[in-house]
C-alpha positions in Angstrom: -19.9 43.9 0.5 -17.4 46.1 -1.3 -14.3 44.7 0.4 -15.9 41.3 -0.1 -15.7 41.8 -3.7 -12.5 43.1 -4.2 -11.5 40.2 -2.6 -12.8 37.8 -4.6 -11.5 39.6 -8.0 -8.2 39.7 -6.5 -7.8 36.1 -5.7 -9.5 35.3 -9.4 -7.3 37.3 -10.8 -3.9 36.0 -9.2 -5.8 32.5 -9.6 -5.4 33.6 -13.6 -2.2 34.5 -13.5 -1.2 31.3 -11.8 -3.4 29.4 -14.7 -1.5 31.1 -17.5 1.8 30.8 -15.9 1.8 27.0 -15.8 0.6 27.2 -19.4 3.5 28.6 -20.4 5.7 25.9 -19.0 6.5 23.2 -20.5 8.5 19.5 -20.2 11.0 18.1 -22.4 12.1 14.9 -21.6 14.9 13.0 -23.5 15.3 8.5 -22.9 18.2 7.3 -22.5 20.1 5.4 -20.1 22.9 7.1 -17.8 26.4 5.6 -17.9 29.0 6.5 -20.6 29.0 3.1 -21.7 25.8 4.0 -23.1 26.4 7.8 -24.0 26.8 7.5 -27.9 24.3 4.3 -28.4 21.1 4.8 -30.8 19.1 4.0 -27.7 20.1 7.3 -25.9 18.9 10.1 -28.9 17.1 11.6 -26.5 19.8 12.1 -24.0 21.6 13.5 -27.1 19.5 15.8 -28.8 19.1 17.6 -24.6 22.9 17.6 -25.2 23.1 19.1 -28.4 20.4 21.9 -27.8 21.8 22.5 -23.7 25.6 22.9 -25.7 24.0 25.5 -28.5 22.4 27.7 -25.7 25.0 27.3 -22.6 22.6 25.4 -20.7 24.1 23.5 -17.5 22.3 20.0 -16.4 22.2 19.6 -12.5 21.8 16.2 -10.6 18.5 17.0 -9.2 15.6 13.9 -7.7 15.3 11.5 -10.4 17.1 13.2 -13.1 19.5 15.4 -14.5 17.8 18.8 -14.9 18.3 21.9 -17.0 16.1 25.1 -17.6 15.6 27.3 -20.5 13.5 30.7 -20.9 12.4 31.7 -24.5 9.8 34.2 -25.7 8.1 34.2 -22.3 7.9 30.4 -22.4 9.8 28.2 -19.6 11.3 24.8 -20.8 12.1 22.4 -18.3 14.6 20.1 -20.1 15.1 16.1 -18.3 17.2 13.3 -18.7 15.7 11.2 -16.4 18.8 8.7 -14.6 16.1 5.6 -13.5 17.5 3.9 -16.1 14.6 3.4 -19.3 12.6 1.1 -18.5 11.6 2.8 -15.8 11.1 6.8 -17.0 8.0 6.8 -16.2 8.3 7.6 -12.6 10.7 10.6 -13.3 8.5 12.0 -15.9 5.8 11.4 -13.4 7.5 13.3 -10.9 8.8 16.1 -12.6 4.8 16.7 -14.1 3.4 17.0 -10.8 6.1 18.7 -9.0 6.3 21.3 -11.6 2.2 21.4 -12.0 2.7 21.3 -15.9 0.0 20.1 -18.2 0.5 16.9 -19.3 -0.3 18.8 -22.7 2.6 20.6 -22.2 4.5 17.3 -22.0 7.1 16.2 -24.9 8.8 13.0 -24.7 11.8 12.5 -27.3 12.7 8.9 -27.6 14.3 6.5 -30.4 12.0 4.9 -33.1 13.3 1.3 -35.0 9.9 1.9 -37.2 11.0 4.9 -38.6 14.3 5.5 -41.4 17.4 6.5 -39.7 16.7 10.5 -39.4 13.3 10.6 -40.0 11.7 12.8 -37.2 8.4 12.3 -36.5 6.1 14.1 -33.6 2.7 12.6 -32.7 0.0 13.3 -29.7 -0.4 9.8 -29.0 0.2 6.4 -29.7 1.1 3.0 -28.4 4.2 2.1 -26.9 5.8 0.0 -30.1 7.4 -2.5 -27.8 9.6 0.4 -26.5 10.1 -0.2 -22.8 10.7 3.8 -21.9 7.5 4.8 -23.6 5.6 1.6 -22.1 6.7 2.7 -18.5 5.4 5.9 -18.9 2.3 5.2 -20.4 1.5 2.9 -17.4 2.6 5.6 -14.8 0.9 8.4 -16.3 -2.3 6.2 -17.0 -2.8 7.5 -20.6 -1.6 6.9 -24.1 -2.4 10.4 -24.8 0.8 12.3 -24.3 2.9 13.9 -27.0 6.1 12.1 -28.4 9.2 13.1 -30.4 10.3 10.2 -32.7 13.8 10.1 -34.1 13.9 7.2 -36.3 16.9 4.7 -35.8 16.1 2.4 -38.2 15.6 -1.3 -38.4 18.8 -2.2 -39.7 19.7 -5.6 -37.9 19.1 -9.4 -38.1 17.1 -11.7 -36.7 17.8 -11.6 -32.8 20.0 -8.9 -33.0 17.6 -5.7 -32.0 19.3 -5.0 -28.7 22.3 -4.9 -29.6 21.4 -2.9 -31.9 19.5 -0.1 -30.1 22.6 -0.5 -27.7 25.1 -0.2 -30.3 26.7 3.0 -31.6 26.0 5.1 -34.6 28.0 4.3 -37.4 30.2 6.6 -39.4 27.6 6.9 -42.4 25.2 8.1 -39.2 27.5 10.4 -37.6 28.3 12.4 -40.4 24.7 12.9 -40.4 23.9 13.4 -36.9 24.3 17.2 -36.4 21.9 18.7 -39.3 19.5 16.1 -37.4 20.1 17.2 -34.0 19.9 20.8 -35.5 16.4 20.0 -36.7 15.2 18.3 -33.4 16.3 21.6 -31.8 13.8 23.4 -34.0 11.2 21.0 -33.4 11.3 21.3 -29.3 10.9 25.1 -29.8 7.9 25.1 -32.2 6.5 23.0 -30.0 6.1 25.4 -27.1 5.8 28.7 -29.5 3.5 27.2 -31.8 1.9 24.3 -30.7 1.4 20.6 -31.5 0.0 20.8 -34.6 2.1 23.2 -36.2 4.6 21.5 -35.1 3.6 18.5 -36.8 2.4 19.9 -39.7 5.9 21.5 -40.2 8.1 19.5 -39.4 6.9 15.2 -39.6 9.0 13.4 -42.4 11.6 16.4 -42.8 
């Protein structure tokens, strides 16, 4: 009866370990489309601000099954950083993939995409939502079943004419929005971490409209 026991608090207690493991992991995915004809268009942000944060910490992306991959470790929590390279308008099945594979919590999910809703620079993070005719976000939200995943909004702006909206979310920044880019990307940076150290909501609370 003893050894009976002792098994079953062992396996509960690695079962726990297990548990609190994959709630310290977490997945970051950046849209954007792969291709350098693409690489500095307002439609890839998310590909950027990956960029931006893997150059500041000496991170390395790898090739890996449906997207380029790159891990980082902070404070005991694991980040699994994606760009995923199915082209947008079909994310979903990376992000899909990479949740399963990985056995994260679709909690633990942030996805960082482009907003044309939102000022140029405005950074805005939210738990759920529709898709706002954005074809990444639409993808994902029919492969994961759920509108209830958290998102990372970096306003774009709707500065075009009639007609003109994809060339404009597939045109480049312009020099008034370059020289502005970096204290933005520095920000988003910021807003990935607080995410996994201190949750949505602080997150949100901190950081929406700054």
């Amino acid at each position: 009866m003893c050894k009976l026991l002792n098994w079953f608090y062992k396996n509960n207690k690695q079962s726990s370990k297990e548990d609190t493991s994959l709630m310290k992991k977490f997945l970051v995915v950046g849209l954007g489309n792969i291709g350098e004809k693409y690489q500095n268009t307002r439609h890839n942000i998310g590909f950027k601000i990956l960029d931006f944060f893997a150059s500041k910490e000496e991170l390395v992306f790898e090739t890996v099954k449906l997207a380029d991959r790159a891990d980082y470790k902070l404070k005991g929590r694991t980040f699994i950083f994606i760009k995923p390279n199915t082209y947008m308008n079909l994310s979903g099945k990376a992000v899909k993939y990479w949740l399963e594979k990985e056995r994260i919590p679709i909690e633990n999910l942030l996805i960082i995409t482009d907003d044309l809703n939102l000022p140029f620079g405005t950074l805005r993070v939210k738990t759920k939502g529709s898709d706002g005719g954005h074809n990444g976000l639409k993808d994902i939200q029919e492969k994961l079943n759920t509108t209830k995943y958290n998102r990372f909004r970096f306003g774009i702006s709707d500065n075009f004419g009639k007609g003109r909206q994809v060339d404009y979310v597939l045109g480049e920044w312009t020099h008034e929005e370059n020289d502005k880019l970096d204290e933005r990307l520095e920000k988003s940076t910021e807003i990935i971490k607080s995410f996994a150290l201190s949750g949505i909501n602080n997150t949100m609370n901190n950081f929406n409209g700054k």
